[in-house]
mmCIF file of the N, C-alpha and C atoms, coordinates in Angstrom:
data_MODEL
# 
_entry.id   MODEL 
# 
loop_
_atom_site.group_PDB 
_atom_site.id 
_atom_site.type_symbol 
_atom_site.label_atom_id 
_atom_site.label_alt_id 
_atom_site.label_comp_id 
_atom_site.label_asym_id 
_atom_site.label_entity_id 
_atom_site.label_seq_id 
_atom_site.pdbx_PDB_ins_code 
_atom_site.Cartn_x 
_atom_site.Cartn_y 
_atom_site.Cartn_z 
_atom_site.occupancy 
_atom_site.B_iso_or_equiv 
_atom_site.pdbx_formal_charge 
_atom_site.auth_seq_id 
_atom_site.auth_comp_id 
_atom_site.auth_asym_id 
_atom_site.auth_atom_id 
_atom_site.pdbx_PDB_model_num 
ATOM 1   N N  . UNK A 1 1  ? 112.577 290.087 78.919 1.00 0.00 ? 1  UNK A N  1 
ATOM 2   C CA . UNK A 1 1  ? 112.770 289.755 80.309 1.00 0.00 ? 1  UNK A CA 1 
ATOM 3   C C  . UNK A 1 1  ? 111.525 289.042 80.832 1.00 0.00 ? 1  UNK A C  1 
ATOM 4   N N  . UNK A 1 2  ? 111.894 288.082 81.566 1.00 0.00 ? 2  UNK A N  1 
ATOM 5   C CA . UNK A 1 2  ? 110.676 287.091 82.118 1.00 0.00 ? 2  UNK A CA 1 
ATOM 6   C C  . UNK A 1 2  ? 110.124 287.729 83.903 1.00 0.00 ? 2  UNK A C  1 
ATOM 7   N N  . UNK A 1 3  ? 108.629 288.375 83.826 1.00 0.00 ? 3  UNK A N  1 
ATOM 8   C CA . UNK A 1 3  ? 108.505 288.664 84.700 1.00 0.00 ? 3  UNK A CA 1 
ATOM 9   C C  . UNK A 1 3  ? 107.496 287.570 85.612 1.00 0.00 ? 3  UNK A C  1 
ATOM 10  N N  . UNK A 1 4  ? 107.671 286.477 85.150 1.00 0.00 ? 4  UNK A N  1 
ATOM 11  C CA . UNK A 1 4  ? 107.364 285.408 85.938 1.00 0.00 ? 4  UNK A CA 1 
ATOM 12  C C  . UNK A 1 4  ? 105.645 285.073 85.918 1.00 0.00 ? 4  UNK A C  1 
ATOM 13  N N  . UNK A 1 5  ? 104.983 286.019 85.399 1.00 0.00 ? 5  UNK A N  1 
ATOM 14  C CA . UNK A 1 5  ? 103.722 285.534 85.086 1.00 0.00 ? 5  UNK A CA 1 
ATOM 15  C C  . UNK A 1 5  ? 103.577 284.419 83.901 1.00 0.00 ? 5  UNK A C  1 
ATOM 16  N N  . UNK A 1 6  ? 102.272 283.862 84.447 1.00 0.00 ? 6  UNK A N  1 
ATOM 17  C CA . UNK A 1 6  ? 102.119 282.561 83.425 1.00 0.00 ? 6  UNK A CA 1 
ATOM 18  C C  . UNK A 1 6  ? 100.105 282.485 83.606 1.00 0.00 ? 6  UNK A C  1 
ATOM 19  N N  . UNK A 1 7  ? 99.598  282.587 82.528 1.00 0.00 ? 7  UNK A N  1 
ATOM 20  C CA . UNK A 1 7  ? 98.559  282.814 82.771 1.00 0.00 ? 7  UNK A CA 1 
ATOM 21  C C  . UNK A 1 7  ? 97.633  281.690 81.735 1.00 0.00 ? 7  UNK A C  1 
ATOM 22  N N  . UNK A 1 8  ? 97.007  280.723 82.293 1.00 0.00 ? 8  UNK A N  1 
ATOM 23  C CA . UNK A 1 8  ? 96.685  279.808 81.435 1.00 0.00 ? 8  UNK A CA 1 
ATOM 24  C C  . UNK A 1 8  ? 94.814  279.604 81.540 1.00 0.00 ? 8  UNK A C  1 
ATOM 25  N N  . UNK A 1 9  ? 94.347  279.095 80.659 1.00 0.00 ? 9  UNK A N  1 
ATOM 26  C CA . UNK A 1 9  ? 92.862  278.884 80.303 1.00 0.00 ? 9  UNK A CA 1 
ATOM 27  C C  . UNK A 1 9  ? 91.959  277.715 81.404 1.00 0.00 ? 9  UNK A C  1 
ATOM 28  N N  . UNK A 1 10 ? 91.224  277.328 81.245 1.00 0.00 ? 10 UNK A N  1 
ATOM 29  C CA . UNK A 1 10 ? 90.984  276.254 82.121 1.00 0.00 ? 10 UNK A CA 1 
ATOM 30  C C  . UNK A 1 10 ? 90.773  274.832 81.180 1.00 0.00 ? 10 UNK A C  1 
ATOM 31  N N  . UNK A 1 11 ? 90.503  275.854 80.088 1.00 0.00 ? 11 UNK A N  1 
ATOM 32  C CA . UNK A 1 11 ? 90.613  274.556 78.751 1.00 0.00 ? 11 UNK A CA 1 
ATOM 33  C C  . UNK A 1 11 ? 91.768  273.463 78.409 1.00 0.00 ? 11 UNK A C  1 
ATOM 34  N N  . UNK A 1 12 ? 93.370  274.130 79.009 1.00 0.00 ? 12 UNK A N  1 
ATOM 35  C CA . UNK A 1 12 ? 94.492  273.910 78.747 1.00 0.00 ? 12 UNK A CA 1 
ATOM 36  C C  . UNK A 1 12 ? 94.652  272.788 79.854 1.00 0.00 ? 12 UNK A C  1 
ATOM 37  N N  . UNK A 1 13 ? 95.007  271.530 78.871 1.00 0.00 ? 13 UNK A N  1 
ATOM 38  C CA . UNK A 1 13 ? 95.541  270.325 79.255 1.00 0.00 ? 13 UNK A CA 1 
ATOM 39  C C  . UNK A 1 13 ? 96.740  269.914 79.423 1.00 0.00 ? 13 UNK A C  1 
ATOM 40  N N  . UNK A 1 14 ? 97.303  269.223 80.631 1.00 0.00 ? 14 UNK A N  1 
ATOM 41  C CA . UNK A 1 14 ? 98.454  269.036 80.187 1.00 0.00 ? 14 UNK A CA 1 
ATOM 42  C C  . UNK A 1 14 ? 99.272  268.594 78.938 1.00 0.00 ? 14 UNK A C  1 
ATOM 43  N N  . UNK A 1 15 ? 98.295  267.692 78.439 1.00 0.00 ? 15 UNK A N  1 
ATOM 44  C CA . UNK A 1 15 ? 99.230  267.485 77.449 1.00 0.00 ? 15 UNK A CA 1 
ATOM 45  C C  . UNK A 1 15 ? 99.768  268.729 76.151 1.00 0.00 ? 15 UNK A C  1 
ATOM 46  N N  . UNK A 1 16 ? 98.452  269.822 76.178 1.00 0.00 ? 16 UNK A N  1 
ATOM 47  C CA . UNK A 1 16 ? 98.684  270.758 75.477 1.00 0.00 ? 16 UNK A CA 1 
ATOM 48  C C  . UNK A 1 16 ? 99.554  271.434 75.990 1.00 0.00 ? 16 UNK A C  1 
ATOM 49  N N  . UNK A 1 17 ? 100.120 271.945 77.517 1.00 0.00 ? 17 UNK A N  1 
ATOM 50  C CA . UNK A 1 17 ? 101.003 272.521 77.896 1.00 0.00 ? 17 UNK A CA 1 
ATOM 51  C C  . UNK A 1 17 ? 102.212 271.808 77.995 1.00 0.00 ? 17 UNK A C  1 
ATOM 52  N N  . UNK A 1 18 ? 102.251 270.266 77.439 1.00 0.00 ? 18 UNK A N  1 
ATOM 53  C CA . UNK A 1 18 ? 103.997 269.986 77.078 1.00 0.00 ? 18 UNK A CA 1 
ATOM 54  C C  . UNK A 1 18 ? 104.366 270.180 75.943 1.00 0.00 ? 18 UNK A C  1 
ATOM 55  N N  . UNK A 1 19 ? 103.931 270.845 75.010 1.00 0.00 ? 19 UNK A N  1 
ATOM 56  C CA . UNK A 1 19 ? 104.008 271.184 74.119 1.00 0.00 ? 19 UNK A CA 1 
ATOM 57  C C  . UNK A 1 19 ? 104.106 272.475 74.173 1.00 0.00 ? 19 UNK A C  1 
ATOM 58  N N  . UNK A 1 20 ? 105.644 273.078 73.726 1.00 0.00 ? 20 UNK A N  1 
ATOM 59  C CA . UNK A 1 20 ? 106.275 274.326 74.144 1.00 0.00 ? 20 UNK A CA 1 
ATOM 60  C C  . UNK A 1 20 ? 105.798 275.063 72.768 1.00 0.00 ? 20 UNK A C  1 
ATOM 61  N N  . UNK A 1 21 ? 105.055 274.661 71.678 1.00 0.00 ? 21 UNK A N  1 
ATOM 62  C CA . UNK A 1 21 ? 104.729 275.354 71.034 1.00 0.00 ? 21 UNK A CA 1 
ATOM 63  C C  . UNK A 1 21 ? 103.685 275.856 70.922 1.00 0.00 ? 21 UNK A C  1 
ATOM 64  N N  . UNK A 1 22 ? 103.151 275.769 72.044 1.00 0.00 ? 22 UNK A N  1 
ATOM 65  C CA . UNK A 1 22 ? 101.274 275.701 72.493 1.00 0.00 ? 22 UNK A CA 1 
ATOM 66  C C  . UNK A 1 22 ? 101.758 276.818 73.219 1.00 0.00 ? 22 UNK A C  1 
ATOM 67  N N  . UNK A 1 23 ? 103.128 277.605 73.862 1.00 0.00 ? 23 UNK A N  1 
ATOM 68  C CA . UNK A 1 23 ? 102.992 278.995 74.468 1.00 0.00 ? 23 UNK A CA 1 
ATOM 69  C C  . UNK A 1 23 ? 103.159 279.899 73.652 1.00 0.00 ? 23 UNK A C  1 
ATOM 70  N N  . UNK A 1 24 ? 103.047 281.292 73.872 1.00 0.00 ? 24 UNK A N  1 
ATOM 71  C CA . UNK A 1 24 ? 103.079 282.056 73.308 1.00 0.00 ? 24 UNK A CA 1 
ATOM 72  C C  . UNK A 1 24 ? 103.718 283.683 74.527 1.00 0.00 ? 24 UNK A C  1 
ATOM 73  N N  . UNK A 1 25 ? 104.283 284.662 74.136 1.00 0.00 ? 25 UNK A N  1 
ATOM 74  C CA . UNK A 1 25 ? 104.929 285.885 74.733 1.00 0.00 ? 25 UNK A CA 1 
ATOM 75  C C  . UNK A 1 25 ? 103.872 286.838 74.492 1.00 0.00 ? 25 UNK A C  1 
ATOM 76  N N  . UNK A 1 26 ? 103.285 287.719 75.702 1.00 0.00 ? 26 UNK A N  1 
ATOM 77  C CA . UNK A 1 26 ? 102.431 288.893 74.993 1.00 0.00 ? 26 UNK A CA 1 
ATOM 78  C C  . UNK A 1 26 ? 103.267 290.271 76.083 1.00 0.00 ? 26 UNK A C  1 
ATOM 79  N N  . UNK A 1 27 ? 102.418 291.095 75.203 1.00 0.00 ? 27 UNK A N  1 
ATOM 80  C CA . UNK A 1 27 ? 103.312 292.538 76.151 1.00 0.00 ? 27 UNK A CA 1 
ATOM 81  C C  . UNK A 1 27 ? 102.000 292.372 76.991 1.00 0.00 ? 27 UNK A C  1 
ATOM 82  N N  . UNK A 1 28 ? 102.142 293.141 78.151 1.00 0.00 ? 28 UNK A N  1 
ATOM 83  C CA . UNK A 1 28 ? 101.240 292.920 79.190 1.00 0.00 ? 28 UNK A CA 1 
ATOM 84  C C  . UNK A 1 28 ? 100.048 294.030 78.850 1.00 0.00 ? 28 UNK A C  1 
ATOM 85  N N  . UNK A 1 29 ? 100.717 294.944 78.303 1.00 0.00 ? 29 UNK A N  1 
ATOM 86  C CA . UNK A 1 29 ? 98.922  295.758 77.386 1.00 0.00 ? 29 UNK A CA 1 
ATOM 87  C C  . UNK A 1 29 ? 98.177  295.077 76.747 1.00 0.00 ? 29 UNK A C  1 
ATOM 88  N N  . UNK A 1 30 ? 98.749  294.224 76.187 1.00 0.00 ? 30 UNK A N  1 
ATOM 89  C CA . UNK A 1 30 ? 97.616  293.205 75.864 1.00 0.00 ? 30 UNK A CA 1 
ATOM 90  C C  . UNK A 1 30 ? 96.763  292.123 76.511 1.00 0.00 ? 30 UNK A C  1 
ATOM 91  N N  . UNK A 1 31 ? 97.790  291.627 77.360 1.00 0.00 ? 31 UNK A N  1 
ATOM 92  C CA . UNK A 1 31 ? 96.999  290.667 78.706 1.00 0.00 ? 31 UNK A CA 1 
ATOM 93  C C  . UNK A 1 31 ? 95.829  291.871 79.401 1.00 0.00 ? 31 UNK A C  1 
ATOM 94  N N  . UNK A 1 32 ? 95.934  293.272 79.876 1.00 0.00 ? 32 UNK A N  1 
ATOM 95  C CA . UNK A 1 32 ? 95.609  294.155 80.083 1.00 0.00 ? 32 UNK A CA 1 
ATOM 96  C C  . UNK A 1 32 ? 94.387  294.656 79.257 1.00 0.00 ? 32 UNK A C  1 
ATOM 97  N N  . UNK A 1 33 ? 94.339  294.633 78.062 1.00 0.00 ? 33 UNK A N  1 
ATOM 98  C CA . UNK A 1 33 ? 93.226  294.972 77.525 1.00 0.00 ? 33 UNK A CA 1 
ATOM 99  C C  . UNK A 1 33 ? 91.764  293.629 77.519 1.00 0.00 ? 33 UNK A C  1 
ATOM 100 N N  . UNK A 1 34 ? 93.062  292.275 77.137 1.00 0.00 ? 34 UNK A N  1 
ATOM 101 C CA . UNK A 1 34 ? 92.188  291.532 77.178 1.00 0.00 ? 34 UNK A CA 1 
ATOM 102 C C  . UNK A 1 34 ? 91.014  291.073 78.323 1.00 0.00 ? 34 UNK A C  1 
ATOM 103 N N  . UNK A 1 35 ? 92.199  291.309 79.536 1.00 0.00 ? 35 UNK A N  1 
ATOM 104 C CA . UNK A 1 35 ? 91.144  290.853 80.962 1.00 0.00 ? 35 UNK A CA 1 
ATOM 105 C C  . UNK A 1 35 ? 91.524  291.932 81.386 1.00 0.00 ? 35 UNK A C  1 
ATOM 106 N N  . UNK A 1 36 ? 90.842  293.354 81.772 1.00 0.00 ? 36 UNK A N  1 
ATOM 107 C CA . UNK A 1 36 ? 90.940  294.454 82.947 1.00 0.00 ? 36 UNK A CA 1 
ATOM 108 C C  . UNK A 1 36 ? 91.148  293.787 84.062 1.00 0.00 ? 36 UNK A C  1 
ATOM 109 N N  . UNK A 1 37 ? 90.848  292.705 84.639 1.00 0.00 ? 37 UNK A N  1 
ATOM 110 C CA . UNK A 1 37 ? 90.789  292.252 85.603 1.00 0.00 ? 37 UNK A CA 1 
ATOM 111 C C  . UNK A 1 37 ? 92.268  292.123 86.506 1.00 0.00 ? 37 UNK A C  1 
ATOM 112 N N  . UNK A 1 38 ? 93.047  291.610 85.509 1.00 0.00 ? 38 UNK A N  1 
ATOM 113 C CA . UNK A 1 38 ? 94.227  291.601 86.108 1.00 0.00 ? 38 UNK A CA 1 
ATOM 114 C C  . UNK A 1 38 ? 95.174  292.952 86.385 1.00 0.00 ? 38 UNK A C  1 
ATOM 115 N N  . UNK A 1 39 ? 94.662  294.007 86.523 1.00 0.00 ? 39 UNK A N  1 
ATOM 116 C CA . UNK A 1 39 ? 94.862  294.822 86.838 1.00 0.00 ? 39 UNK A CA 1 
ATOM 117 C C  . UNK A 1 39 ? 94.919  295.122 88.451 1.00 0.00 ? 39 UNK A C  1 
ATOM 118 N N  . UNK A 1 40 ? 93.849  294.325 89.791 1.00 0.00 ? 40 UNK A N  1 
ATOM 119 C CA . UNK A 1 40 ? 94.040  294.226 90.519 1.00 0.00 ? 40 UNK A CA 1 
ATOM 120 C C  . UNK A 1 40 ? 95.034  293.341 91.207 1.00 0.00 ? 40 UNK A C  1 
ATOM 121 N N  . UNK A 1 41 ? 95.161  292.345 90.624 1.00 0.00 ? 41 UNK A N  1 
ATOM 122 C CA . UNK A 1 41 ? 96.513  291.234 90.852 1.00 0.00 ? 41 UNK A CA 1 
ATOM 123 C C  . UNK A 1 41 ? 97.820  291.291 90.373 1.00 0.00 ? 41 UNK A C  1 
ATOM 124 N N  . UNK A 1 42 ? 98.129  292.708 89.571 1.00 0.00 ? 42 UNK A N  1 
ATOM 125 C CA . UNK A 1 42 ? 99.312  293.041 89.022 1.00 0.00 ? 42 UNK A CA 1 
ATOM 126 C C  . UNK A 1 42 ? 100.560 292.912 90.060 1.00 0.00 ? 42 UNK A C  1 
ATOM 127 N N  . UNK A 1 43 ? 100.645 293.345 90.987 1.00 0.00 ? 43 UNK A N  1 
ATOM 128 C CA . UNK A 1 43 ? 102.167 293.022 91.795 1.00 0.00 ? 43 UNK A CA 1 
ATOM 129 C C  . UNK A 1 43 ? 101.695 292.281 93.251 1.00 0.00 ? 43 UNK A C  1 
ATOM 130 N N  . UNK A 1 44 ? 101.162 290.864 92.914 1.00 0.00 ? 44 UNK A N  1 
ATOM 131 C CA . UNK A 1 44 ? 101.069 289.987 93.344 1.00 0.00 ? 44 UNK A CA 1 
ATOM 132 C C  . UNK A 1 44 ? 102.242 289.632 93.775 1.00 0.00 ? 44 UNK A C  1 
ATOM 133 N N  . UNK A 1 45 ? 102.871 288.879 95.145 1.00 0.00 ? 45 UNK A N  1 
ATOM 134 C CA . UNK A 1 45 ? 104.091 288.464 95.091 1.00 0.00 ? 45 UNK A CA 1 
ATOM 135 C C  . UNK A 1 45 ? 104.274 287.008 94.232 1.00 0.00 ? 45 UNK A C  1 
ATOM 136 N N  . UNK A 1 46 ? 105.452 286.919 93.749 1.00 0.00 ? 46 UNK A N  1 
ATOM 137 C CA . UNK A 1 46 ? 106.012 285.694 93.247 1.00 0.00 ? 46 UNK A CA 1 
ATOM 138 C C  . UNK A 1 46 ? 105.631 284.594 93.849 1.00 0.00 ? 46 UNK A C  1 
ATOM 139 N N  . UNK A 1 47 ? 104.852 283.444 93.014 1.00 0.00 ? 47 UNK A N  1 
ATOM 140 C CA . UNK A 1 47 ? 104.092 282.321 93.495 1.00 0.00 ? 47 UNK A CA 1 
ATOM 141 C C  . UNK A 1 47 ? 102.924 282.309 93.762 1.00 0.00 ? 47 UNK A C  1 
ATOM 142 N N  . UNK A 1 48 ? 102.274 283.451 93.475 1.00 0.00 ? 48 UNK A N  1 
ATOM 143 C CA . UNK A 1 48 ? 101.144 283.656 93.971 1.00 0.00 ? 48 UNK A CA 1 
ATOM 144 C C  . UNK A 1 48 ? 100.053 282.422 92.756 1.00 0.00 ? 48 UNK A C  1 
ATOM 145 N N  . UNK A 1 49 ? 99.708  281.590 93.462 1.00 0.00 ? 49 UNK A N  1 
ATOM 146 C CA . UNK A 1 49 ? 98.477  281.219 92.306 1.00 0.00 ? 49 UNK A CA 1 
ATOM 147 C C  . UNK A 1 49 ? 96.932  282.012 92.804 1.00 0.00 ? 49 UNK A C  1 
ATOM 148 N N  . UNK A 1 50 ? 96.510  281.828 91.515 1.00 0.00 ? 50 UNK A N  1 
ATOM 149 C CA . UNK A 1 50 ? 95.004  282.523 91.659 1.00 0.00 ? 50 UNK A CA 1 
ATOM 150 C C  . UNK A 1 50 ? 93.867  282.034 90.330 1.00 0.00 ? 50 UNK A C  1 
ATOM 151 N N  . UNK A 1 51 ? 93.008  281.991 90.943 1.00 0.00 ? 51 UNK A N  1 
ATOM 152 C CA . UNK A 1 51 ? 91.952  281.873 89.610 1.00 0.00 ? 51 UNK A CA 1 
ATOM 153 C C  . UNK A 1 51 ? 91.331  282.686 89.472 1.00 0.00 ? 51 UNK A C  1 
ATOM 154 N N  . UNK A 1 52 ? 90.752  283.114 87.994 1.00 0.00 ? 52 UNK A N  1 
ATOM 155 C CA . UNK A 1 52 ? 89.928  284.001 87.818 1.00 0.00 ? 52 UNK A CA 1 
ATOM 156 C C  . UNK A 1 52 ? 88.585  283.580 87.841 1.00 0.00 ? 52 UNK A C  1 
ATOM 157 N N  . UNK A 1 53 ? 87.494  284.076 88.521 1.00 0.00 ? 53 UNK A N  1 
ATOM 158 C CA . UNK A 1 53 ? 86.358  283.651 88.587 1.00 0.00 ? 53 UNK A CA 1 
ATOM 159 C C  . UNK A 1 53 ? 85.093  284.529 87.720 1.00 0.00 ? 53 UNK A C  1 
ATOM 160 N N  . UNK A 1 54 ? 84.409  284.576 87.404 1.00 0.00 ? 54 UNK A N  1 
ATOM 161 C CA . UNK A 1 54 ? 82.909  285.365 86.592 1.00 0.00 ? 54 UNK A CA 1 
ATOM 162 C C  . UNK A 1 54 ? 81.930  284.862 87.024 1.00 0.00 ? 54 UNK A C  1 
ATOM 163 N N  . UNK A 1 55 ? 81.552  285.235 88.041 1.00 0.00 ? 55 UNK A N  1 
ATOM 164 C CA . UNK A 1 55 ? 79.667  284.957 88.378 1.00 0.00 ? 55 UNK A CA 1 
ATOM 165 C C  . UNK A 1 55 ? 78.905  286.269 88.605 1.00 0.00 ? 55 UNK A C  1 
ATOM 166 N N  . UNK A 1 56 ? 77.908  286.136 87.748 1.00 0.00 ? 56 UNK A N  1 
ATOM 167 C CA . UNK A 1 56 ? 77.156  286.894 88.018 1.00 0.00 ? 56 UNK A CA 1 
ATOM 168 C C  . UNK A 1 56 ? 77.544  288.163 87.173 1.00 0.00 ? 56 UNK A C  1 
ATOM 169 N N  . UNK A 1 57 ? 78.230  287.999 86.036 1.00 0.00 ? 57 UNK A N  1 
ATOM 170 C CA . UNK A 1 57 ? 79.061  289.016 85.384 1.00 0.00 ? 57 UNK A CA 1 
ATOM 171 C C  . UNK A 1 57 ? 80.046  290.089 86.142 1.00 0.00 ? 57 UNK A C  1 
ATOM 172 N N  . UNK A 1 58 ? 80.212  289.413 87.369 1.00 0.00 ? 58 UNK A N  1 
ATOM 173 C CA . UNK A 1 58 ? 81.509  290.039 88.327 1.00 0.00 ? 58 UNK A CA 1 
ATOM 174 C C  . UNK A 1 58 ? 82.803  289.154 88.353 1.00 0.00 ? 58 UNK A C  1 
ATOM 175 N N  . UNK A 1 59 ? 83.660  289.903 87.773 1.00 0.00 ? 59 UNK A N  1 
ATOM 176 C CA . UNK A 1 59 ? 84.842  288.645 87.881 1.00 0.00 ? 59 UNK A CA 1 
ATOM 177 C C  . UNK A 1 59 ? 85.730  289.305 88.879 1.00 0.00 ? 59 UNK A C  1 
ATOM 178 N N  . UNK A 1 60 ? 86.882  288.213 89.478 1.00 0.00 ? 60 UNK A N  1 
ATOM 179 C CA . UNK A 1 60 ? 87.440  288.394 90.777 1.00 0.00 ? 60 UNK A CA 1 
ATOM 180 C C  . UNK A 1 60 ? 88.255  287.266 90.430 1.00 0.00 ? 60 UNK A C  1 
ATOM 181 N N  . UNK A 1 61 ? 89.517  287.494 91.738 1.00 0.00 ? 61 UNK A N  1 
ATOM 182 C CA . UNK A 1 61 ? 89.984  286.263 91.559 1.00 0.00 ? 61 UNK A CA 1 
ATOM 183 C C  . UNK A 1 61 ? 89.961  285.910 93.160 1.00 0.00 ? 61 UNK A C  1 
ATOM 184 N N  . UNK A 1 62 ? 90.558  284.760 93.036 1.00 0.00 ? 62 UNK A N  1 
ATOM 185 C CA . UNK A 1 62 ? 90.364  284.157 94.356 1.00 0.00 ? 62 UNK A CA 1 
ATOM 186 C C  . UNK A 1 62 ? 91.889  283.269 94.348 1.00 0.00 ? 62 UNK A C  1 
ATOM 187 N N  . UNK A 1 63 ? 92.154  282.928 95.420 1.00 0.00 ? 63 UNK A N  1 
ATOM 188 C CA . UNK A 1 63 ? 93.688  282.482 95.774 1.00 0.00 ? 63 UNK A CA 1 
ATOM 189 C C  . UNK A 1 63 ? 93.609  280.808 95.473 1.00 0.00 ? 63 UNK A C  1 
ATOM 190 N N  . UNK A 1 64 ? 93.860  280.165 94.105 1.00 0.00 ? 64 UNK A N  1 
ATOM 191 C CA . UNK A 1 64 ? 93.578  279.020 93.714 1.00 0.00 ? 64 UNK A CA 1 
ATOM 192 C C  . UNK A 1 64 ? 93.522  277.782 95.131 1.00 0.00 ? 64 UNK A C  1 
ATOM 193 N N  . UNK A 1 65 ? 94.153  277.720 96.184 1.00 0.00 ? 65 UNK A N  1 
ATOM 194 C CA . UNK A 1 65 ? 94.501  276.438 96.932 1.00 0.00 ? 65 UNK A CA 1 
ATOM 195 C C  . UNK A 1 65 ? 93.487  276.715 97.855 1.00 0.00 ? 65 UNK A C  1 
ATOM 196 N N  . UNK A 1 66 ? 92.798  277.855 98.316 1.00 0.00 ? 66 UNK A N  1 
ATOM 197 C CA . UNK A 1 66 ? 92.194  278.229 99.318 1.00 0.00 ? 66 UNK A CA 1 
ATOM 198 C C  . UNK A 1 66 ? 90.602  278.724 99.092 1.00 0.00 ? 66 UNK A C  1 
ATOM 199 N N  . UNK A 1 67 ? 90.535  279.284 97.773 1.00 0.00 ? 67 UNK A N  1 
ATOM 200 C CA . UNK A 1 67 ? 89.510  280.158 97.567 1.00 0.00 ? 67 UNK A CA 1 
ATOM 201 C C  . UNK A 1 67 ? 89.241  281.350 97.843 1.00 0.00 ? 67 UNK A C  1 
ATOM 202 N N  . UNK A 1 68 ? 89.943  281.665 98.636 1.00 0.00 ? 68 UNK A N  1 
ATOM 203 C CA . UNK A 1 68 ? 89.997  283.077 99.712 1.00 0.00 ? 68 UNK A CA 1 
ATOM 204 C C  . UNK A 1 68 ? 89.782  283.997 98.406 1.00 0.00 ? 68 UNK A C  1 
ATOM 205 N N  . UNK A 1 69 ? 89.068  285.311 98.756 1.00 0.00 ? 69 UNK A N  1 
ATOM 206 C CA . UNK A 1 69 ? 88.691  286.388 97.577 1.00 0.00 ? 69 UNK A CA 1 
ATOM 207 C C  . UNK A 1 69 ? 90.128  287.299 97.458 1.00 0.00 ? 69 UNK A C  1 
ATOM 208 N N  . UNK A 1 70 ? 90.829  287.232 96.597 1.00 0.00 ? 70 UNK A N  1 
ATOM 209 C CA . UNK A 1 70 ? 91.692  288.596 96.496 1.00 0.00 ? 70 UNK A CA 1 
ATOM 210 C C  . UNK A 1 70 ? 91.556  290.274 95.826 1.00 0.00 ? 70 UNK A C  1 
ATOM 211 N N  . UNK A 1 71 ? 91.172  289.781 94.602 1.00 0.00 ? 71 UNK A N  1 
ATOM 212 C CA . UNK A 1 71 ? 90.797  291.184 94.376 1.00 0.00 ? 71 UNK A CA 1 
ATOM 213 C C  . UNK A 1 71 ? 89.277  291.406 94.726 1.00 0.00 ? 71 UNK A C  1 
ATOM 214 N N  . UNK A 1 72 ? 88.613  292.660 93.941 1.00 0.00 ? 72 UNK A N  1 
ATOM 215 C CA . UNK A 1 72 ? 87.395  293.602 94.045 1.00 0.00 ? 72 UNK A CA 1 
ATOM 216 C C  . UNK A 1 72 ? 86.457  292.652 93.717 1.00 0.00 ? 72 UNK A C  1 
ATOM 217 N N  . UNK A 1 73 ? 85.147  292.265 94.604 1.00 0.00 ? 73 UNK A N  1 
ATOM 218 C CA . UNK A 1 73 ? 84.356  291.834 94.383 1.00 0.00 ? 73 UNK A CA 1 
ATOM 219 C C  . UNK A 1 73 ? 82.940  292.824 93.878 1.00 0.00 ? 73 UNK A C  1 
# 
């Protein structure tokens, strides 16, 4: 079941993302282990964009179009 997350690198180009073999399916314990982070942005509403940020070895995200801080700083 598609729960509508899509979570991409900053490395990732378009042209690498028209290429449907460049995605990949994970269980979310694993998105979860990999970044704790997204643990505060978990039931985000639908559409929500956001970036993940790391300064200062504090990561956070912030609301991609605006900047605005969303999760724990």
């Amino acid at each position: 079941m598609d729960n509508g997350w899509r979570i991409f690198s900053d490395i990732d180009t378009e042209n690498f993302l028209a290429d449907a073999s460049n995605m990949s399916i994970f269980y979310w314990g694993t998105i979860f282990e990999l970044e704790p982070a997204i643990m505060t942005i978990f039931e985000m509403p639908i559409g929500t964009e956001l970036t993940l940020l790391n300064e200062n070895n504090k990561k956070y995200f912030v609301y991609t179009n605006s900047g605005e801080v969303v999760g724990f700083q």
